[in-house]
C-alpha positions as CSV (number, residue, x, y, z in Angstrom):
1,X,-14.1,21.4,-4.0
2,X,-10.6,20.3,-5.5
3,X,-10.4,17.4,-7.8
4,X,-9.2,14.3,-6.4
5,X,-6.5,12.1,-7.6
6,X,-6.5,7.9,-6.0
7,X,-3.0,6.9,-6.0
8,X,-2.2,2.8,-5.5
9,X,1.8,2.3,-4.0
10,X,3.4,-0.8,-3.9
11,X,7.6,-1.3,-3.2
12,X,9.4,-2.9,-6.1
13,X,13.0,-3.4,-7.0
14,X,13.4,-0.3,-8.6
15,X,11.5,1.8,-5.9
16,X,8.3,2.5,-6.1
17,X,5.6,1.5,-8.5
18,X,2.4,3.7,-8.9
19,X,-0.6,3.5,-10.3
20,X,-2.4,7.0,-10.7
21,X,-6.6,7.4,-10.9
22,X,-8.8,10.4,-11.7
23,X,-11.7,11.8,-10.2
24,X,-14.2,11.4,-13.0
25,X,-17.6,9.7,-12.0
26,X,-18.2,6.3,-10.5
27,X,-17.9,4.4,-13.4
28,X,-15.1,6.8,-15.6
29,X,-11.9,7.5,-14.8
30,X,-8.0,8.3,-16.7
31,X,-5.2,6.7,-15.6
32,X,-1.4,6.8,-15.3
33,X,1.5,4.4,-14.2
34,X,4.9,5.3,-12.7
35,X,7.8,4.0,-11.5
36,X,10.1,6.3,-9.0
37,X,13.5,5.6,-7.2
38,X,12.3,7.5,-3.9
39,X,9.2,8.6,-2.6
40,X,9.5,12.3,-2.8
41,X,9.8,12.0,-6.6
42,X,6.5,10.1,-6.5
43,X,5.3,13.2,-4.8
44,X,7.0,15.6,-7.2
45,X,5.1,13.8,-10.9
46,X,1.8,13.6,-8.4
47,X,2.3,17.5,-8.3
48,X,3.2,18.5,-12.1
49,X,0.7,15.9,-13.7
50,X,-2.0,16.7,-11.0
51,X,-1.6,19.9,-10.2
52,X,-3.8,21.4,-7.5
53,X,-5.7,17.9,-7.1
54,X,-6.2,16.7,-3.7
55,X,-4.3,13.2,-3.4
56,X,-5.1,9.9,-1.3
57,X,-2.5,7.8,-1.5
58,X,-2.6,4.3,-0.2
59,X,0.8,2.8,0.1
60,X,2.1,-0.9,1.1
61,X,4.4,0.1,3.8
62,X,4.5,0.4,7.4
63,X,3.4,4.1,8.6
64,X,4.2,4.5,11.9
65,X,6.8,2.9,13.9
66,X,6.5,1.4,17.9
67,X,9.0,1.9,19.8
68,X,11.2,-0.8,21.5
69,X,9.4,-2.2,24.6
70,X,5.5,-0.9,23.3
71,X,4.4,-3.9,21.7
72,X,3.7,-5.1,18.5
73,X,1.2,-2.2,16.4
74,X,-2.5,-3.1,16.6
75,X,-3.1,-1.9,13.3
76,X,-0.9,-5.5,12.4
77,X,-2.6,-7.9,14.9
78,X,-6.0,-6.0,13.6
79,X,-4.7,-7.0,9.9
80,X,-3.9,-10.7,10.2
81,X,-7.1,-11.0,12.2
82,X,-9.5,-9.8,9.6
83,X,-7.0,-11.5,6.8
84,X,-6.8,-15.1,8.5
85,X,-5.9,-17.6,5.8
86,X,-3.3,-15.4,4.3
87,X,-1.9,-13.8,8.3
88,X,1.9,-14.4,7.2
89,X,1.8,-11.5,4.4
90,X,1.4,-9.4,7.2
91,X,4.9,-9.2,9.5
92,X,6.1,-8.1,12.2
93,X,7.4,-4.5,12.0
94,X,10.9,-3.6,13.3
95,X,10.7,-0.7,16.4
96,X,12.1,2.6,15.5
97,X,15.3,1.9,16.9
98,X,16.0,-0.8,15.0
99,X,15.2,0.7,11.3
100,X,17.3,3.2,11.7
101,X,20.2,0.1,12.5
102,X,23.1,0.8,10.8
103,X,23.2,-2.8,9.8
104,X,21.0,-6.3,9.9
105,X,23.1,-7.8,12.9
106,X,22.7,-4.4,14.6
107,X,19.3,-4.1,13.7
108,X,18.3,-7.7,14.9
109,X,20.7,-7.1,18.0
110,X,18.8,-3.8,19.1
111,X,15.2,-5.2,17.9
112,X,16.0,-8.4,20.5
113,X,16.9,-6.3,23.3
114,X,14.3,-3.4,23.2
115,X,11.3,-5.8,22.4
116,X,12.3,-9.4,22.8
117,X,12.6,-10.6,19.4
118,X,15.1,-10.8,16.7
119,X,14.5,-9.2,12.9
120,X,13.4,-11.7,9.5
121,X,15.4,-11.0,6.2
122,X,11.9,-10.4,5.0
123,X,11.8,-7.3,7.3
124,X,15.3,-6.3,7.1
125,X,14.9,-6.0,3.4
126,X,12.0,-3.4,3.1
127,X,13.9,-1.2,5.7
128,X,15.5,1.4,3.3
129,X,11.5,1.9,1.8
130,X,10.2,2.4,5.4
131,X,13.1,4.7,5.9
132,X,12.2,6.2,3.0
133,X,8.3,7.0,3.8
134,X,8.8,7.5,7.1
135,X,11.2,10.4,6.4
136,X,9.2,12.0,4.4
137,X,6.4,12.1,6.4
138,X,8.2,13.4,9.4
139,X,9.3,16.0,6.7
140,X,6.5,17.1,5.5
141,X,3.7,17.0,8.2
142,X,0.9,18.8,5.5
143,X,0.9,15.2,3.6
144,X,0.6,13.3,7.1
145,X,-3.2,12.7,6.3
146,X,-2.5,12.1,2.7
147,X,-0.5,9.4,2.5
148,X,-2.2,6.3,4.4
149,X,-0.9,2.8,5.1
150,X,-3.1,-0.2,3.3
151,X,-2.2,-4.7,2.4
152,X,-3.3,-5.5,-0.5
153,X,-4.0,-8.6,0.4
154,X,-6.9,-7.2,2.2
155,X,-7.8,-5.0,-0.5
156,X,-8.1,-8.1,-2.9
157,X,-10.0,-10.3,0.1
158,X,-12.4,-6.9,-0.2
159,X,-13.3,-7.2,-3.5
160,X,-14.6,-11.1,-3.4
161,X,-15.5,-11.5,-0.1
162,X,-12.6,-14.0,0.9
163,X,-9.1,-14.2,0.7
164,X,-6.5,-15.4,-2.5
165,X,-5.9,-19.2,-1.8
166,X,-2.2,-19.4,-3.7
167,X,1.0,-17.2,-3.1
168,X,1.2,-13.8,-5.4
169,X,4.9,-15.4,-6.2
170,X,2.6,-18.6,-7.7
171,X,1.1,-18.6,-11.6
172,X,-2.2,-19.3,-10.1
173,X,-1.6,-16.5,-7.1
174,X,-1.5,-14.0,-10.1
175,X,-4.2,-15.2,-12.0
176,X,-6.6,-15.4,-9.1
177,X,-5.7,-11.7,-8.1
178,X,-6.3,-10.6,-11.5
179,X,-9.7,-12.0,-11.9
180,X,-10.3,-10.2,-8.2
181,X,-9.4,-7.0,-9.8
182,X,-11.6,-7.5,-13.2
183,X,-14.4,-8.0,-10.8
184,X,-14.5,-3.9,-10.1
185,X,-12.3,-2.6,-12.7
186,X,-12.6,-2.9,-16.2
187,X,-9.3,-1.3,-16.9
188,X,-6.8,-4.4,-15.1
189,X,-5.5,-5.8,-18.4
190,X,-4.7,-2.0,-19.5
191,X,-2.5,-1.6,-17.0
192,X,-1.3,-4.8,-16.5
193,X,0.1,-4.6,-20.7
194,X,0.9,-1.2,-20.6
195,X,3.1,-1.6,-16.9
196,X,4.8,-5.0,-18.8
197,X,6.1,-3.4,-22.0
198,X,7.3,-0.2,-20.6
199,X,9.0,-1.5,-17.3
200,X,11.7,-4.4,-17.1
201,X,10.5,-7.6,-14.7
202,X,13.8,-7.0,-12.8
203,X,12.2,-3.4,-11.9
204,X,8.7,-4.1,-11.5
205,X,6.9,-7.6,-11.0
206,X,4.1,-8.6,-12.6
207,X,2.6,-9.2,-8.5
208,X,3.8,-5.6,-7.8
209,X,1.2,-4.3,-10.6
210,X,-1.5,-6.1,-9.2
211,X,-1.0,-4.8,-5.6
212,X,-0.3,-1.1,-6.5
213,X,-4.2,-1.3,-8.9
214,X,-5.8,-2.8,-5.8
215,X,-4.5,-0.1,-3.4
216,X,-5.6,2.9,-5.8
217,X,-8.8,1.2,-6.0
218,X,-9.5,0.7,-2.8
219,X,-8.9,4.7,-2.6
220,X,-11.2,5.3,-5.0
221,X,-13.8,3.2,-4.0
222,X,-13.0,3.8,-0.5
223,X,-13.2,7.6,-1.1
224,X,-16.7,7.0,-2.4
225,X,-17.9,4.2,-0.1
226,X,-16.1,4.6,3.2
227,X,-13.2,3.0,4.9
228,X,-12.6,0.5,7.6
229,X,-9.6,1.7,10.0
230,X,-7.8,-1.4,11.7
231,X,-7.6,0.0,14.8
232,X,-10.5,2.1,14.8
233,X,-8.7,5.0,17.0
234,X,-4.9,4.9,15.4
235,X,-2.0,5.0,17.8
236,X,0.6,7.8,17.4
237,X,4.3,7.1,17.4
238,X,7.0,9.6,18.8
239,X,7.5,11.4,15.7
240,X,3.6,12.0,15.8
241,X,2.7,9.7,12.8
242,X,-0.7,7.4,13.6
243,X,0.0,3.5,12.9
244,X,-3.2,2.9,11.2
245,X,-4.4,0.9,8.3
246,X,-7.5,1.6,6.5
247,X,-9.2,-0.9,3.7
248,X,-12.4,-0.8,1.6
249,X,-15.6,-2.4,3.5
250,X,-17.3,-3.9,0.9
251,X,-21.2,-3.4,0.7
252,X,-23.6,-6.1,0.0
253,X,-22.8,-6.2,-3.7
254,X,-20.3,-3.5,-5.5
255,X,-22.8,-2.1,-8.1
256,X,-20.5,-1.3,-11.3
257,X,-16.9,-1.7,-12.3
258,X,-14.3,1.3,-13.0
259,X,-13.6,1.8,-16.7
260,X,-11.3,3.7,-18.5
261,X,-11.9,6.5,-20.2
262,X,-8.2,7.4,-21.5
263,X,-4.7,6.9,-20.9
């Protein structure tokens, strides 16, 4: 059986921050940060550092796009549903039609037409990263299974049993996430010092750290404890990708916390 590697993505200014974890033994494992300008080169360190290791990557990005006229995707209604408090992190996705928009106006234009509501800035703005992921997967159908969509605000909501109370953006938002994460890995303030003084704050947030740790451990404990799939049978868009999200199911009580063994 291959050696697995857990891999946490979250979008940040300068593209793509990762967060990379071994497959030691429950309580063990190395770890690795990055920061890549596209996806593909994401996939391309994941290759030379890993080698022949079998990735799961969890990424905060839509997967899968509706087209105009379908609906909203049931893997967001499914989302805000089990998040409740903290519903607004999840948005409304733009149909196909409209990401691939040359421009906002045309994007908002096309998105009002084809299903019956206009486009937020919010949206607009992670457009070239969907692009980005969504290309790739259409690419390169072998990591179709590989690469799976995730929030971390229901990865952190997971790991206590309820959701944050204050804004990631918020002094108190970051502080409560981090204690979330020190609940199940020992390793947070590792990565958390190591990510600060290698990477400028106008290239990678201090929130953006947080949400690419909880989405590679949520791989890692999802790998070993099983995943919840919001819906439960994915739907499948017209380029053949499923719109699917999957989060950790926590059992009664985690049992021990990650800890690392070596950078």
């Amino acid at each position: 059986m291959s050696k697995r590697v857990f891999v946490g993505v979250d979008g940040c200014s300068a593209g793509w921050f990762a967060v990379f974890l071994d497959e030691e033994n429950e309580k063990n494992c190395e770890w690795k940060i990055g920061l890549f300008p596209k996806f593909s080169f994401l996939i391309d360190f994941l290759k030379k550092e890993y080698g022949q290791a079998e990735p799961l990557i969890l990424i905060d990005i839509p997967i899968g796009l509706k087209a105009g006229g379908s609906g909203e995707r049931l893997s967001d209604l499914g989302a805000r549903n089990i998040l409740k408090a903290r519903k607004s992190s999840i948005f409304p996705v733009p149909c196909r039609e409209a990401v691939y928009a040359e421009s906002y106006e045309k994007a908002c234009e096309v998105n009002e037409r084809l299903a019956g509501k206009s486009i937020s800035k919010q949206a607009w703005n992670i457009v070239p990263k969907i692009r980005d992921v969504d290309s790739f997967l259409i690419g390169n159908k072998i990591f179709r299974g590989k690469v799976r969509e995730t929030g971390p605000e229901i990865c952190f909501q997971a790991f206590i049993g309820f959701p944050m109370k204050y804004s990631k953006k918020h002094p108190e938002g970051f502080l409560e996430r981090k204690e979330a994460l020190r609940s199940v890995c020992l390793f947070t303030d590792e990565i958390v010092e190591a990510t600060l003084s290698k990477y400028r704050r106008k290239d990678v947030t201090k929130d953006d750290i947080l949400d690419a740790l909880a989405v590679a451990i949520t791989a890692k404990m999802g790998h070993m404890y099983g995943f919840g799939y919001v819906p439960c049978e994915p739907e499948i868009d017209s380029e053949g990708l499923k719109i699917q999200m999957v989060h950790y199911i926590p059992k009664a009580k985690f049992q021990s916390k990650f800890q690392s063994k070596a950078l």
